[in-house]
C-alpha positions as CSV (number, residue, x, y, z in Angstrom):
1,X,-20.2,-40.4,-14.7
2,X,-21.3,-37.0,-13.8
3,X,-18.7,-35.3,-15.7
4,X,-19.6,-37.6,-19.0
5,X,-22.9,-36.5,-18.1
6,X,-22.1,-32.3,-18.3
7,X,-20.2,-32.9,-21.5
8,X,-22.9,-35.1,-23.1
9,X,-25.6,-32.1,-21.6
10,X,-23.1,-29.4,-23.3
11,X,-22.8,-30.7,-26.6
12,X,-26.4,-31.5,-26.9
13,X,-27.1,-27.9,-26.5
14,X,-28.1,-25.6,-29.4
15,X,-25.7,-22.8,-31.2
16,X,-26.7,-20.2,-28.8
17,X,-26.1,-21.9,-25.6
18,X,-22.7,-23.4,-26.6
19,X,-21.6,-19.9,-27.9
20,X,-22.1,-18.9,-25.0
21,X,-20.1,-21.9,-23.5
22,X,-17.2,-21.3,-25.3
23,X,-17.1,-17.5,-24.0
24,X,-17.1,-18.9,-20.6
25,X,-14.5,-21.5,-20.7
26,X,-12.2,-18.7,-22.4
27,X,-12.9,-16.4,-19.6
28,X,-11.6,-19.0,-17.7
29,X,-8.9,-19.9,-19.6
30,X,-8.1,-15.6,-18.9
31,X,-8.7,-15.7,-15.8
32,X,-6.6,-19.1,-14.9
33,X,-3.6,-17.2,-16.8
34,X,-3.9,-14.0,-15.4
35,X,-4.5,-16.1,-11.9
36,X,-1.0,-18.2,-12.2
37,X,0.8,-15.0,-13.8
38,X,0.1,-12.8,-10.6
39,X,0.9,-15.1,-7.9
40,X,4.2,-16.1,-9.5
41,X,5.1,-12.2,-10.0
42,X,4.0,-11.5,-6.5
43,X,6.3,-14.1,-5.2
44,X,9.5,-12.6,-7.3
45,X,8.0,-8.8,-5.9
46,X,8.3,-10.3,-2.2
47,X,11.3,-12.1,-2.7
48,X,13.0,-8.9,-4.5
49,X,11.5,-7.0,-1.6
50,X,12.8,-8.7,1.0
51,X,16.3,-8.5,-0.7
52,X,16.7,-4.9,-1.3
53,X,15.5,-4.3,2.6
54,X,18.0,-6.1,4.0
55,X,20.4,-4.5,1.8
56,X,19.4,-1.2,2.9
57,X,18.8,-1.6,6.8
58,X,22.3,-3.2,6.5
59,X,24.5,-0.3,6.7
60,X,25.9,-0.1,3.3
61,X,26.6,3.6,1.6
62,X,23.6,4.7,-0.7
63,X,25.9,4.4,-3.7
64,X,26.4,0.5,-2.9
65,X,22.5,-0.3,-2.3
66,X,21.4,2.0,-5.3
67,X,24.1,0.1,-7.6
68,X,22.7,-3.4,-5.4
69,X,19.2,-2.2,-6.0
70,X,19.4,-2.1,-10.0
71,X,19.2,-6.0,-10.0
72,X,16.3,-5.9,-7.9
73,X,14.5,-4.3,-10.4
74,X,11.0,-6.7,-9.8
75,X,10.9,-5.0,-6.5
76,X,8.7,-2.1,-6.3
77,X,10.4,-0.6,-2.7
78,X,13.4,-0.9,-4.5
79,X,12.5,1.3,-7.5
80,X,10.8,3.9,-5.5
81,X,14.1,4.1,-3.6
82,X,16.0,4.3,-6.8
83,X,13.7,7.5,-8.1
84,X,13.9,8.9,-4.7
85,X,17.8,8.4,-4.4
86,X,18.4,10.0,-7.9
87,X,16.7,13.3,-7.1
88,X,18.2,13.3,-3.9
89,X,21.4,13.3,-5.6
90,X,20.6,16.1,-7.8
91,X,19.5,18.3,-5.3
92,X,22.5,17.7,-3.5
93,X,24.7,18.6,-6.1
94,X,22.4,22.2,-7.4
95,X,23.4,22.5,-3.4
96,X,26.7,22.4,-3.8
97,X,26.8,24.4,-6.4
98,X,24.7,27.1,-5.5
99,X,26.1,27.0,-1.7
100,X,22.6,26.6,-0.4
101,X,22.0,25.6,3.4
102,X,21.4,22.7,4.7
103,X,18.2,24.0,6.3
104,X,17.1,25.3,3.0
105,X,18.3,22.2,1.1
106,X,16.3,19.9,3.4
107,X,13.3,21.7,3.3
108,X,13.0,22.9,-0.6
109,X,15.2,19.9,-1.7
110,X,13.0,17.3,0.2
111,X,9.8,18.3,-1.0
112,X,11.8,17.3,-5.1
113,X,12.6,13.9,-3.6
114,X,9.4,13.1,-1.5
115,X,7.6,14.2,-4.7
116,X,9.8,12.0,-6.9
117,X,9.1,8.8,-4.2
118,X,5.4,9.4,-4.4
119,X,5.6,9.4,-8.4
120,X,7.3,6.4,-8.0
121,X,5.1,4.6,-5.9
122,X,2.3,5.7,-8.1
123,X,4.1,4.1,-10.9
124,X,4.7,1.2,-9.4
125,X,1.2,0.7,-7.8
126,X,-0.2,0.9,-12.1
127,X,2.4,-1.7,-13.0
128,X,1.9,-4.2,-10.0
129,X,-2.0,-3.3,-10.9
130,X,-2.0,-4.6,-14.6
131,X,-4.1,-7.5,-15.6
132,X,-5.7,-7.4,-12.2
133,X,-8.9,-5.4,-13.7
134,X,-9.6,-8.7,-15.8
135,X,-10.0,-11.3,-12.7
136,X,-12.7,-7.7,-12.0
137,X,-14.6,-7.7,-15.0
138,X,-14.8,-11.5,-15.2
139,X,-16.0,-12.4,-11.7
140,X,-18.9,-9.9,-12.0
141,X,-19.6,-10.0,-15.8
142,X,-19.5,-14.0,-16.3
143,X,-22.7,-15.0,-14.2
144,X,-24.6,-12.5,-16.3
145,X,-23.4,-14.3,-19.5
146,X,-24.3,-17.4,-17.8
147,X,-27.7,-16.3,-16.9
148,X,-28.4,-14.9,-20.3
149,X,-27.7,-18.7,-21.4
150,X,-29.8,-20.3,-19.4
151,X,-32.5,-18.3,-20.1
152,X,-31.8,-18.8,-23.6
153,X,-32.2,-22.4,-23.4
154,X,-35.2,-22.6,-21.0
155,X,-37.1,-20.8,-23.7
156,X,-36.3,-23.6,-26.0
157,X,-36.8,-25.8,-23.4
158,X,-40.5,-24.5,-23.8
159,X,-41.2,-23.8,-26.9
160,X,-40.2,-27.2,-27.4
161,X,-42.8,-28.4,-25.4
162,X,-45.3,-25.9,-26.5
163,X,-45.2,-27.1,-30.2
164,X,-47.0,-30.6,-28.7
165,X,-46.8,-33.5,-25.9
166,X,-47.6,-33.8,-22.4
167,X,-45.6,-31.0,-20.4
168,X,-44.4,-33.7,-17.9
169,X,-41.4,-33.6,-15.6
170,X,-39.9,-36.2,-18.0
171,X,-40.3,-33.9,-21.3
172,X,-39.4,-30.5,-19.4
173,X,-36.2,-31.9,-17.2
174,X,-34.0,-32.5,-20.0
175,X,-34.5,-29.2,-21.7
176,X,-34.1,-27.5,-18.6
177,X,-30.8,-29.6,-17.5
178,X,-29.1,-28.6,-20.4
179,X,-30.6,-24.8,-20.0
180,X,-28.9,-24.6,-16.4
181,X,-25.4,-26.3,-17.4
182,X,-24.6,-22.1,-18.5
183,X,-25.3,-21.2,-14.9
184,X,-23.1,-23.5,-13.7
185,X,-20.0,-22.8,-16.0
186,X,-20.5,-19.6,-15.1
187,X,-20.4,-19.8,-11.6
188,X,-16.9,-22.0,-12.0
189,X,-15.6,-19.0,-14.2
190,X,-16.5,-16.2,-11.8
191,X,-16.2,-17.7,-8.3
192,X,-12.1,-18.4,-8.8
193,X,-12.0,-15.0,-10.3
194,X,-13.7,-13.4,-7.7
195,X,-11.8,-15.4,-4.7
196,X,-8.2,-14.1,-6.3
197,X,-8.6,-11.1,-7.4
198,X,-9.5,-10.2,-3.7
199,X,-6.6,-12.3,-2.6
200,X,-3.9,-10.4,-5.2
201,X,-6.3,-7.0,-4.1
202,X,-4.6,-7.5,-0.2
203,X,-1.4,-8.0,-1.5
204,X,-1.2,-5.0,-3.5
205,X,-3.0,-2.9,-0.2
206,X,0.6,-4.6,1.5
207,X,3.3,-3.8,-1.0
208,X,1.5,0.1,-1.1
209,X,2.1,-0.1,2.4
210,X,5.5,-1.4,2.0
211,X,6.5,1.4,-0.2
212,X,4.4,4.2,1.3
213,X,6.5,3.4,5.1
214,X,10.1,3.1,3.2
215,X,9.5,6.5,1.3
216,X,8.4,8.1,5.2
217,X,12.0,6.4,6.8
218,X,14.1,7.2,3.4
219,X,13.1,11.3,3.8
220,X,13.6,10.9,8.2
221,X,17.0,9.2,6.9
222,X,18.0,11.8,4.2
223,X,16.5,14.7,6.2
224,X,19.2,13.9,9.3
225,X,21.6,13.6,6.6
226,X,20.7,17.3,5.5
227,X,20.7,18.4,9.2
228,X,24.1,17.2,10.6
């Protein structure tokens, strides 16, 4: 009954209002999307994560995780380890070929690689980032679109009273019902917006994390390399 009642309120609304009902319900439609979109590519970023980590701590020769790692492509740790691992090779070769130290080679060479993992992880911060700005920009936008509504339609509210009658509770509440039905849409639109983008926000601060601590062991674990 009270959800035949909101639609009967909403389409009884004038060309304003609902204009700016259909806004909202697309903004939630955008925000729903962008909402189911991130949690399932979070969950194929942990479980890709969690993959290529035991695959590394397992033993295996670089050559075998990096060729492993390529299928694990969804993982962010994983690509920073592949951008990482690359210039780590070519520094090791220009080594070899220009018979530099090891000492030399682990200081000069490191700085190419830890500068190559920190590009990566830069890289892969922006992509796991995308779309995320949306959830942003609707959670604090929508209640003022909402609000702008509402006020819309109490002013017709009252100049529908002002143009004659008694202004009794029985003439104003129905103008003023329909006036507030904006509010409302627009709080459903920005609250689940607001709750998940926070939610995705502490993932993101976990899989920087994530990446930030593997690049620190991989350059301990390539600088020993260098040294012995």
């Amino acid at each position: 009954m009270a959800d035949s009642n909101a639609l009967e309120l909403a389409y009884g609304t004038g060309p304003i209002v609902k204009a700016v009902l259909f806004t909202l319900i697309g903004l939630s439609v955008l925000s729903w999307s962008v909402i189911f979109s991130k949690w399932l590519g979070f969950r194929r970023v942990h479980r890709s994560t969690a993959l290529f980590l035991n695959s590394f701590w397992n033993g295996k020769s670089l050559d075998t995780i990096y060729a492993e790692s390529k299928a694990l492509s969804e993982s962010p740790v994983s690509n920073v380890f592949r951008s990482g691992y690359k210039e780590f090779q070519k520094v090791a070769q220009k080594g070899q070929e220009k018979k530099v130290s090891n000492e030399i080679l682990a200081g000069r060479g490191m700085e190419n690689v830890e500068r190559a993992l920190r590009k990566a992880a830069i890289t892969e911060s922006l992509r796991l980032e995308s779309r995320l700005g949306w959830l942003a920009t609707i959670a604090s936008n929508s209640p003022y679109i909402g609000l702008f509504g509402t006020v819309w339609g109490i002013m017709n509210a009252f100049q529908g009273i002002g143009q004659g009658g008694p202004a009794t509770l029985q003439n104003v509440a129905p103008g003023i019902s329909e006036a507030l039905i904006a509010t409302a849409v627009a709080l459903a639109t920005a609250i689940p917006a607001s709750v998940f983008y926070n939610i995705n926000l502490q993932k993101l601060k976990s899989f920087r994390v994530e990446m930030d601590n593997f690049s620190s062991d991989f350059s301990n674990i390539l600088r020993r390399g260098y040294l012995e």
